[in-house]
C-alpha positions as CSV (number, residue, x, y, z in Angstrom):
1,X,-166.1,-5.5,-118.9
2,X,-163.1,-6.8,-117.6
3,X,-161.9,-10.1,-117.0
4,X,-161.9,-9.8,-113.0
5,X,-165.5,-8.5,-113.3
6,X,-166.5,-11.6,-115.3
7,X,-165.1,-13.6,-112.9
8,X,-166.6,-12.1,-110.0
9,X,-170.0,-11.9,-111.8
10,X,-169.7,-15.8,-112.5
11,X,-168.5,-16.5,-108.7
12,X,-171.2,-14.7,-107.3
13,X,-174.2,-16.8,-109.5
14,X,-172.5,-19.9,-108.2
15,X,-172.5,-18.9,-104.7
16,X,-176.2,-18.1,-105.5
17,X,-177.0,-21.5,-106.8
18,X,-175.6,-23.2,-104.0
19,X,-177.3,-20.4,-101.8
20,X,-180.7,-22.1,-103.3
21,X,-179.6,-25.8,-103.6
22,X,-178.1,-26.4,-100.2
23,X,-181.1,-26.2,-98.0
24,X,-183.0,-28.2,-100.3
25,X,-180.0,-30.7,-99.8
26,X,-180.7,-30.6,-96.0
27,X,-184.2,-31.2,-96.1
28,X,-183.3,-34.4,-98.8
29,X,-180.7,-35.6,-96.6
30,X,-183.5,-35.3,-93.6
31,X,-185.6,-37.1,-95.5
32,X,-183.5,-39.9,-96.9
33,X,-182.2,-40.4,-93.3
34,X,-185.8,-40.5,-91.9
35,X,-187.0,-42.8,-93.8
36,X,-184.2,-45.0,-94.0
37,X,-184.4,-44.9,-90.1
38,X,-188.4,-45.9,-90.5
39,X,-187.3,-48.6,-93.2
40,X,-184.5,-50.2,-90.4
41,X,-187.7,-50.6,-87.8
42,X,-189.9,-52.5,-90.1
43,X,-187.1,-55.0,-91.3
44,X,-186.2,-57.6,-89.5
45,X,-182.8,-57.7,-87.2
46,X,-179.9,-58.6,-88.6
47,X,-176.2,-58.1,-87.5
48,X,-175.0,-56.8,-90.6
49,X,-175.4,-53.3,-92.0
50,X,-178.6,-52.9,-93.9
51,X,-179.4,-51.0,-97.1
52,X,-181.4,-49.1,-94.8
53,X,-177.8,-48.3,-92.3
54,X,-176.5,-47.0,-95.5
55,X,-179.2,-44.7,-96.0
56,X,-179.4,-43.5,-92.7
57,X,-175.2,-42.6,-93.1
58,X,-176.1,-41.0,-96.3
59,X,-178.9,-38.8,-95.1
60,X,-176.7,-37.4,-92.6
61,X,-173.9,-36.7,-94.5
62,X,-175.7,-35.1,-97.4
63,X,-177.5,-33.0,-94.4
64,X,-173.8,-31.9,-93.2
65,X,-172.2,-31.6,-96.1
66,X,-175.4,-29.3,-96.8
67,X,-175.1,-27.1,-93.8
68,X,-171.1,-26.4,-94.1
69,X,-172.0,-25.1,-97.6
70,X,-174.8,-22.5,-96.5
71,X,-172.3,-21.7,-93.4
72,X,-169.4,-21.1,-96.4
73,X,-172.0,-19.1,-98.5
74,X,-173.3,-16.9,-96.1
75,X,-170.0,-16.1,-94.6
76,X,-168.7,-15.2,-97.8
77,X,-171.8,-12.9,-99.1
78,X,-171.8,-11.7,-95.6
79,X,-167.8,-10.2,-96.4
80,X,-168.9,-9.3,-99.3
81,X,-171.7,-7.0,-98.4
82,X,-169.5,-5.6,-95.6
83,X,-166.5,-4.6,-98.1
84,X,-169.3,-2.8,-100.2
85,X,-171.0,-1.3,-97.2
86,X,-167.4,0.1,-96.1
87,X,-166.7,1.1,-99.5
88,X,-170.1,3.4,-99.6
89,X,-169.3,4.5,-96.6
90,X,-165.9,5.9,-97.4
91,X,-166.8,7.6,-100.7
92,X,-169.8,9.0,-98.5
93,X,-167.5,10.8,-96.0
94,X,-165.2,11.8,-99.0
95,X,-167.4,13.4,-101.5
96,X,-170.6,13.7,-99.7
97,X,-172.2,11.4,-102.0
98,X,-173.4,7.8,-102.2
99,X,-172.1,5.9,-105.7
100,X,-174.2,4.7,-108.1
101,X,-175.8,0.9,-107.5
């Protein structure tokens, strides 16, 4: 196996990890926020930032930093699929034969 495979094969389980992790990071940074929102109601007011602000500002950004991944992933597996889909195709058309998977 080659060196390029080897590094496509481990590119392709990252992008497969972070295909599984990121919208369990949305749902978190939901949650966090949420709750942090629902912590903020039941303190008292203040004029200052609260640890409850903070969690809030975290909770969103963990949710977008979530969502730009799975948007990066699946545009990247989705060029992916499409090179291998064109690349069927063509050997299709020239030797009247799909390649082996």
């Amino acid at each position: 196996m080659s060196i390029g495979a080897l590094l496509t094969e481990k590119v392709q389980g990252i992008e497969q990890v972070v295909a599984s992790v990121t919208p369990k990071l949305s749902v978190v940074g939901g949650g966090v926020a949420a709750a942090s929102g629902a912590a903020k109601t039941a303190m008292t007011d203040q004029n200052w930032m609260t640890v409850a602000d903070y969690g809030v500002m975290a909770g969103i950004i963990v949710g977008v930093v979530s969502l730009v991944l799975q948007a990066i992933v699946f545009y990247r597996r989705d060029k992916r699929e499409e090179k291998l889909f064109d690349a069927k195709m063509d050997n299709l058309f020239k030797h009247d034969k799909l390649p082996d998977e």
